[in-house]
Phi, psi and omega in degrees: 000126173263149196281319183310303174319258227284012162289297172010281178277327184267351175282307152318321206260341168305319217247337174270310166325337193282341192252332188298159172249155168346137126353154204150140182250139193268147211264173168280298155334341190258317171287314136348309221265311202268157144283168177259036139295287203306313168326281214273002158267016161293000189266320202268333164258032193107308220280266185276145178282154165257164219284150176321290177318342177280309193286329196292308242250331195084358176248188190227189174246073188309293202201173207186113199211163180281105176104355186223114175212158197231144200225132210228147146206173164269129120321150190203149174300345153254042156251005186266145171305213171285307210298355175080066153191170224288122154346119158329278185300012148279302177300321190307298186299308151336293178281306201305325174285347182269326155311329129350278210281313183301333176273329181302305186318345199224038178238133167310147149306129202134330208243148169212210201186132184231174175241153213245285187235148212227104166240130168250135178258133148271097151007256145218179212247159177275161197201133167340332184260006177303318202085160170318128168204146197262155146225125197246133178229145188214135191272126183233014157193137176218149200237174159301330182201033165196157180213116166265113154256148180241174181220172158197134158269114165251152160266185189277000163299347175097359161277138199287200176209313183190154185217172185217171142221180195212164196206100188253157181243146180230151196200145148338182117280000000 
C-alpha cells in the first residue's frame, strides 16, 4: 500500500462521513422524485440515507458522476473467510454496488434498476493488511430497459484486485 494515496483516500473518506445521514432505506416516493445522479450525490451531502449494506459492509460512497461512480472500503478481519483472508464476497458486493450505482447515476427520475447478471473475476485476494481500496463502476452502454456496466477494485497504489461486469434490467418505479 502506498501510504501518501492511501492517507489520502482515508482522510477523504473521513472527511465524507461527516456529511452522511444515518443508514436507511429511501421511500419509493423519494426515488420517484430524484434522478439517480441525484439520489447518489444526496448520500454525500445529507440528503438521501446510504444503504443499510454500506455500514454492515464498511465502505462508503466517494463520488457520483453520470455514468462512473466510485465507493472506498477497508478489508478487514471481519470480512475473512475460514482461510484467514478477505471473503469473495466483500469484492463481489463492493463491485455490485459500484456497478450498480453506475447505472443508477444515468437513470432518470421514475426509473430504477435490479441486476439481472453479476461476473467477477478475482485477481488477488485482501487482507487486513490491503488498506483502503475503491470500486470504480462505469457504464458502458444503457438502453430502455437493459444497461452494461463494468467496475475493478484498486488499492491506492493502483493494484487491481478484482473487476466485474454487470447486466441491469431498468423499470419504471
Amino acid at each position: 500500500m502506498e501510504s501518501t494515496n492511501a492517507d489520502a483516500w482515508l482522510a477523504e473518506e473521513t472527511h465524507i462521513r461527516t456529511r452522511v445521514a444515518p443508514s436507511g432505506v429511501a421511500s419509493r416516493e423519494y426515488l420517484r422524485e430524484h434522478s439517480g445522479n441525484e439520489f447518489l450525490n444526496g448520500i454525500n451531502n445529507g440528503k438521501t440515507p446510504p444503504p443499510p449494506i454500506a455500514e454492515l459492509m464498511g465502505f462508503i460512497l466517494v463520488s457520483a458522476d453520470n455514468g462512473v461512480v466510485v465507493f472506498q472500503g477497508t478489508p478487514g478481519p471481519q470480512h475473512y473467510n475460514p482461510s484467514g483472508m478477505v471473503h469473495g464476497g466483500y469484492a463481489a458486493t463492493l463491485l455490485d454496488t459500484a456497478v450498480g450505482c453506475a447505472v443508477h447515476s444515468m437513470l432518470p427520475a421514475g426509473k430504477g434498476f435490479t441486476t439481472l447478471e453479476l461476473k467477477v473475476n478475482y485477481i488477488r485476494g485482501m487482507s487486513d493488511k490491503t488498506g483502503p481500496v475503491r470500486a470504480e463502476g462505469k457504464v458502458i452502454t444503457l438502453g430502455g430497459q437493459v444497461a452494461v456496466a463494468e467496475g475493478r477494485i484498486i488499492d491506492a497504489s493502483g493494484k487491481i484486485y478484482a473487476h466485474a461486469t454487470t447486466t441491469c434490467l431498468i423499470f419504471a418505479l
